[in-house]
C-alpha positions as CSV (number, residue, x, y, z in Angstrom):
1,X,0.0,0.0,0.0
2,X,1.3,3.5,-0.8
3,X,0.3,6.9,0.7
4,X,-2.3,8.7,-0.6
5,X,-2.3,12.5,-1.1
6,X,-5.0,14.4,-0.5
7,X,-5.3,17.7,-3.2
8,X,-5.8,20.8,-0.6
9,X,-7.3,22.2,-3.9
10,X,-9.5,19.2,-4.8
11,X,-12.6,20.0,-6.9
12,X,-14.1,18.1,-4.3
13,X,-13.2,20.7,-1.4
14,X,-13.9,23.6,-4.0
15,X,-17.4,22.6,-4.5
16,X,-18.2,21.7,-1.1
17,X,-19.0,18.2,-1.9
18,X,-20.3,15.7,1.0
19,X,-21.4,12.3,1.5
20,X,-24.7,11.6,1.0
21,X,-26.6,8.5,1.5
22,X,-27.7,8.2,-2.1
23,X,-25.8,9.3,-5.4
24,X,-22.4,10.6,-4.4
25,X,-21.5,9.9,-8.1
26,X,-19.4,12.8,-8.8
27,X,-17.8,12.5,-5.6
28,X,-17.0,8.6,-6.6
29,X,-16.2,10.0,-9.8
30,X,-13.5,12.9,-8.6
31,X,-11.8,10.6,-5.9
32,X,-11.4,8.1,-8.5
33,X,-10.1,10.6,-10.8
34,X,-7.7,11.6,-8.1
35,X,-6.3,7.9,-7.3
36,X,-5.8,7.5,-11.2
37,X,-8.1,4.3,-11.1
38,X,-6.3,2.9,-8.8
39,X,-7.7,0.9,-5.6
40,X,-6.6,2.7,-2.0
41,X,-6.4,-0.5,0.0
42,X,-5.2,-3.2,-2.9
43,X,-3.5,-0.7,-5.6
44,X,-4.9,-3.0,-8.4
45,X,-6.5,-0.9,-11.5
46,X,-10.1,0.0,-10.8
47,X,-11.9,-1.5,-14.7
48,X,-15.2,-0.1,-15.8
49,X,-16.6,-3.6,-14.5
50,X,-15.3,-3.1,-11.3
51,X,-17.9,-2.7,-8.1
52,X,-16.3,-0.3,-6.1
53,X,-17.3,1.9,-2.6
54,X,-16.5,5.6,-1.5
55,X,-14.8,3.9,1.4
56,X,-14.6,6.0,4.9
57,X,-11.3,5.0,6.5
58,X,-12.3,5.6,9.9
59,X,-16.5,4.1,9.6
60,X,-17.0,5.8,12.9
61,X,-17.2,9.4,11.8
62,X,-19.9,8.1,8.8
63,X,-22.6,10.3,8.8
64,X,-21.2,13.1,11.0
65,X,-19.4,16.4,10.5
66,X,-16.5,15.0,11.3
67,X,-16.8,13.0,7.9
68,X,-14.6,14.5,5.1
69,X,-12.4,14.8,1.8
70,X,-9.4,13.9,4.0
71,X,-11.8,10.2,5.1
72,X,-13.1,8.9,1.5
73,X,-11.6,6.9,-0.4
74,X,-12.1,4.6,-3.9
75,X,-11.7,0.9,-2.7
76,X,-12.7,-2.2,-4.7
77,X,-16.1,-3.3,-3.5
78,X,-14.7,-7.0,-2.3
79,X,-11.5,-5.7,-0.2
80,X,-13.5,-3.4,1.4
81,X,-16.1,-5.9,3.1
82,X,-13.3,-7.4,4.2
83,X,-11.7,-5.0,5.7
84,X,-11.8,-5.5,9.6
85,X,-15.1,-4.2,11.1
86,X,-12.8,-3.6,14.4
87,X,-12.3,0.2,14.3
88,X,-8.9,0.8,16.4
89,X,-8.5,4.5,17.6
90,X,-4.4,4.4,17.2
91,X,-3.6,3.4,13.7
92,X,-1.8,4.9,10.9
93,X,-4.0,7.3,8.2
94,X,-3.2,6.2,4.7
95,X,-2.6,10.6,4.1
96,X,0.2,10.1,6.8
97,X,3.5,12.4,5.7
98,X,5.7,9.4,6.7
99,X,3.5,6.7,5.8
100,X,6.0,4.8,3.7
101,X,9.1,4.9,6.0
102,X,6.5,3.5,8.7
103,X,4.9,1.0,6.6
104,X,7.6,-0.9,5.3
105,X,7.5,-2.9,2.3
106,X,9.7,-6.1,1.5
107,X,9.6,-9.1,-0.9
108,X,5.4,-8.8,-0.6
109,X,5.1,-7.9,2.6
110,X,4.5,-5.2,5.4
111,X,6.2,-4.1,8.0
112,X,6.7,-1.7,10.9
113,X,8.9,-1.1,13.5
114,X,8.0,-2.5,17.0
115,X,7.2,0.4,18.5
116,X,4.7,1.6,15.7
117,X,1.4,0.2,17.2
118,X,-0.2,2.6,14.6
119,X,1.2,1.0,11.6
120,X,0.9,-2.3,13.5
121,X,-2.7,-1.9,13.2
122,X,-3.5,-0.6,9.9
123,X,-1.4,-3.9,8.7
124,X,-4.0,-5.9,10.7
125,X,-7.2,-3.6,9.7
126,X,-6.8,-4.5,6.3
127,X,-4.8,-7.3,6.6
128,X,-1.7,-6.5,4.4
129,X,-0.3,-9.9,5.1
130,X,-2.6,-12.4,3.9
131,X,-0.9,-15.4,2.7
132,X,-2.9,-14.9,-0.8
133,X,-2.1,-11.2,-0.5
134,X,1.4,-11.9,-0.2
135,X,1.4,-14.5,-2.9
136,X,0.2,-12.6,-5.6
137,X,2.5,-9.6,-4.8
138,X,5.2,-11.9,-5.2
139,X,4.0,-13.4,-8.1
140,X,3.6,-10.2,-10.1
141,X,6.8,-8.7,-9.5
142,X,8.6,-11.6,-10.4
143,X,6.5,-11.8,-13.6
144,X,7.2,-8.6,-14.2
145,X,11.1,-9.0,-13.1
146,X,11.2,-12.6,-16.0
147,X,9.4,-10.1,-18.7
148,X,11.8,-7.3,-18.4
149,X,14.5,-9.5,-18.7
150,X,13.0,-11.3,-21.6
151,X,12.5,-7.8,-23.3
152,X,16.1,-6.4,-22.5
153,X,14.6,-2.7,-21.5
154,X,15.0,-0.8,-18.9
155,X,12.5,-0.9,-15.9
156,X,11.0,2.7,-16.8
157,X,10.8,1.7,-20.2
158,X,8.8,-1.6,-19.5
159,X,6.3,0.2,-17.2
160,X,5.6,3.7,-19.5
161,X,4.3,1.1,-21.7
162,X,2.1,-0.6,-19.8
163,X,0.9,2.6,-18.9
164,X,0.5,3.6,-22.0
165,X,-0.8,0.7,-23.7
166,X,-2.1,-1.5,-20.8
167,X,-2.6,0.3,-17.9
168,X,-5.4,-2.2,-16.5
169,X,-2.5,-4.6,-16.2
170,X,-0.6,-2.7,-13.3
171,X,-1.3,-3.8,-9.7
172,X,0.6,-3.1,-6.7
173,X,1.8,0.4,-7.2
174,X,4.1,0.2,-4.2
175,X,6.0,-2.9,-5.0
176,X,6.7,-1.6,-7.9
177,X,8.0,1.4,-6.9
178,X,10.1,-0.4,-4.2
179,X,11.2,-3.4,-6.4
180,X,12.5,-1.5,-9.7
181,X,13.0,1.4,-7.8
182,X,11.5,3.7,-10.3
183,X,8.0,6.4,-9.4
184,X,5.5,4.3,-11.2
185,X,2.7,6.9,-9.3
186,X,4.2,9.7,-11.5
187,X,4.0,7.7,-14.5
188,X,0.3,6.6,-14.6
189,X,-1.6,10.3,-16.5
């Protein structure tokens, strides 16, 4: 999982734009524009077929004034309901300034230092780790590693164009970047 940044200049700040219980579809439509397709929680490409959710990070504040730009974001539909319904007070935001020196990516998984409780539990919220998870991290990268190899380009070059010619195709934005060490985020238009 990467961070997320918020736009303080989002359309969706300029027009005052709030949850609702019932069509928030140019909310959905600006946060997905935002994320560049791309899932908050799973970082897969979010397809035309795709069921997804204006998902509020912390459910607790649903519904009240407390709810905000800074709270919503677009998760696939499936990943979502299984996100942990066990709200934890003390857990890292996914806007967080140092949210990727704290949530520490390796060889397809997440970690965190002992003493980050915080990042401890947004790991188990929405269970980062799970063996399937993990697996198909692993999997893709090294698909990605054999096909780079195979194609004798560099690892900018192999990505700009699946980006430009496949960009449904990229998963697992922060792998990526990690892996082949290149800013895949600043890549995708």
């Amino acid at each position: 999982m990467k961070r997320i940044i918020k736009n303080p200049n989002s359309e969706i700040i300029t027009s005052n734009l709030s949850y609702r219980k019932s069509n928030n579809q140019k909310l959905s439509s600006l946060l997905l524009q935002e994320q560049k397709n791309f899932c908050a929680y799973t970082e897969e490409y979010i397809g035309i077929n795709d069921a997804v959710d204006i998902e509020h990070f912390n459910p607790n504040l649903k519904y009240t004034p407390l709810d905000s730009y800074q709270n919503w974001f677009m998760v696939k539909h499936k990943p979502n309901n299984k996100k942990s319904t066990n709200w934890i007070n003390t857990i890292l935001h996914p806007t967080d300034a140092n949210f990727e020196n704290r949530l520490i990516y390796s060889e397809g998984y997440f970690f965190h230092h002992p003493e980050d409780l915080e990042t401890k539990n947004l790991i188990n919220l929405l269970n980062l780790n799970d063996e399937i998870f993990v697996k198909n991290r692993q999997k893709y990268i090294k698909r990605r590693k054999e096909r780079i190899n195979e194609k004798g380009v560099s690892n900018e070059d192999y990505f700009q164009e699946k980006v430009d010619s496949e960009i449904d195709s990229i998963k697992y934005l922060r792998a990526i970047q990690e892996e082949f060490k290149i800013d895949i985020w600043n890549m995708i238009p």
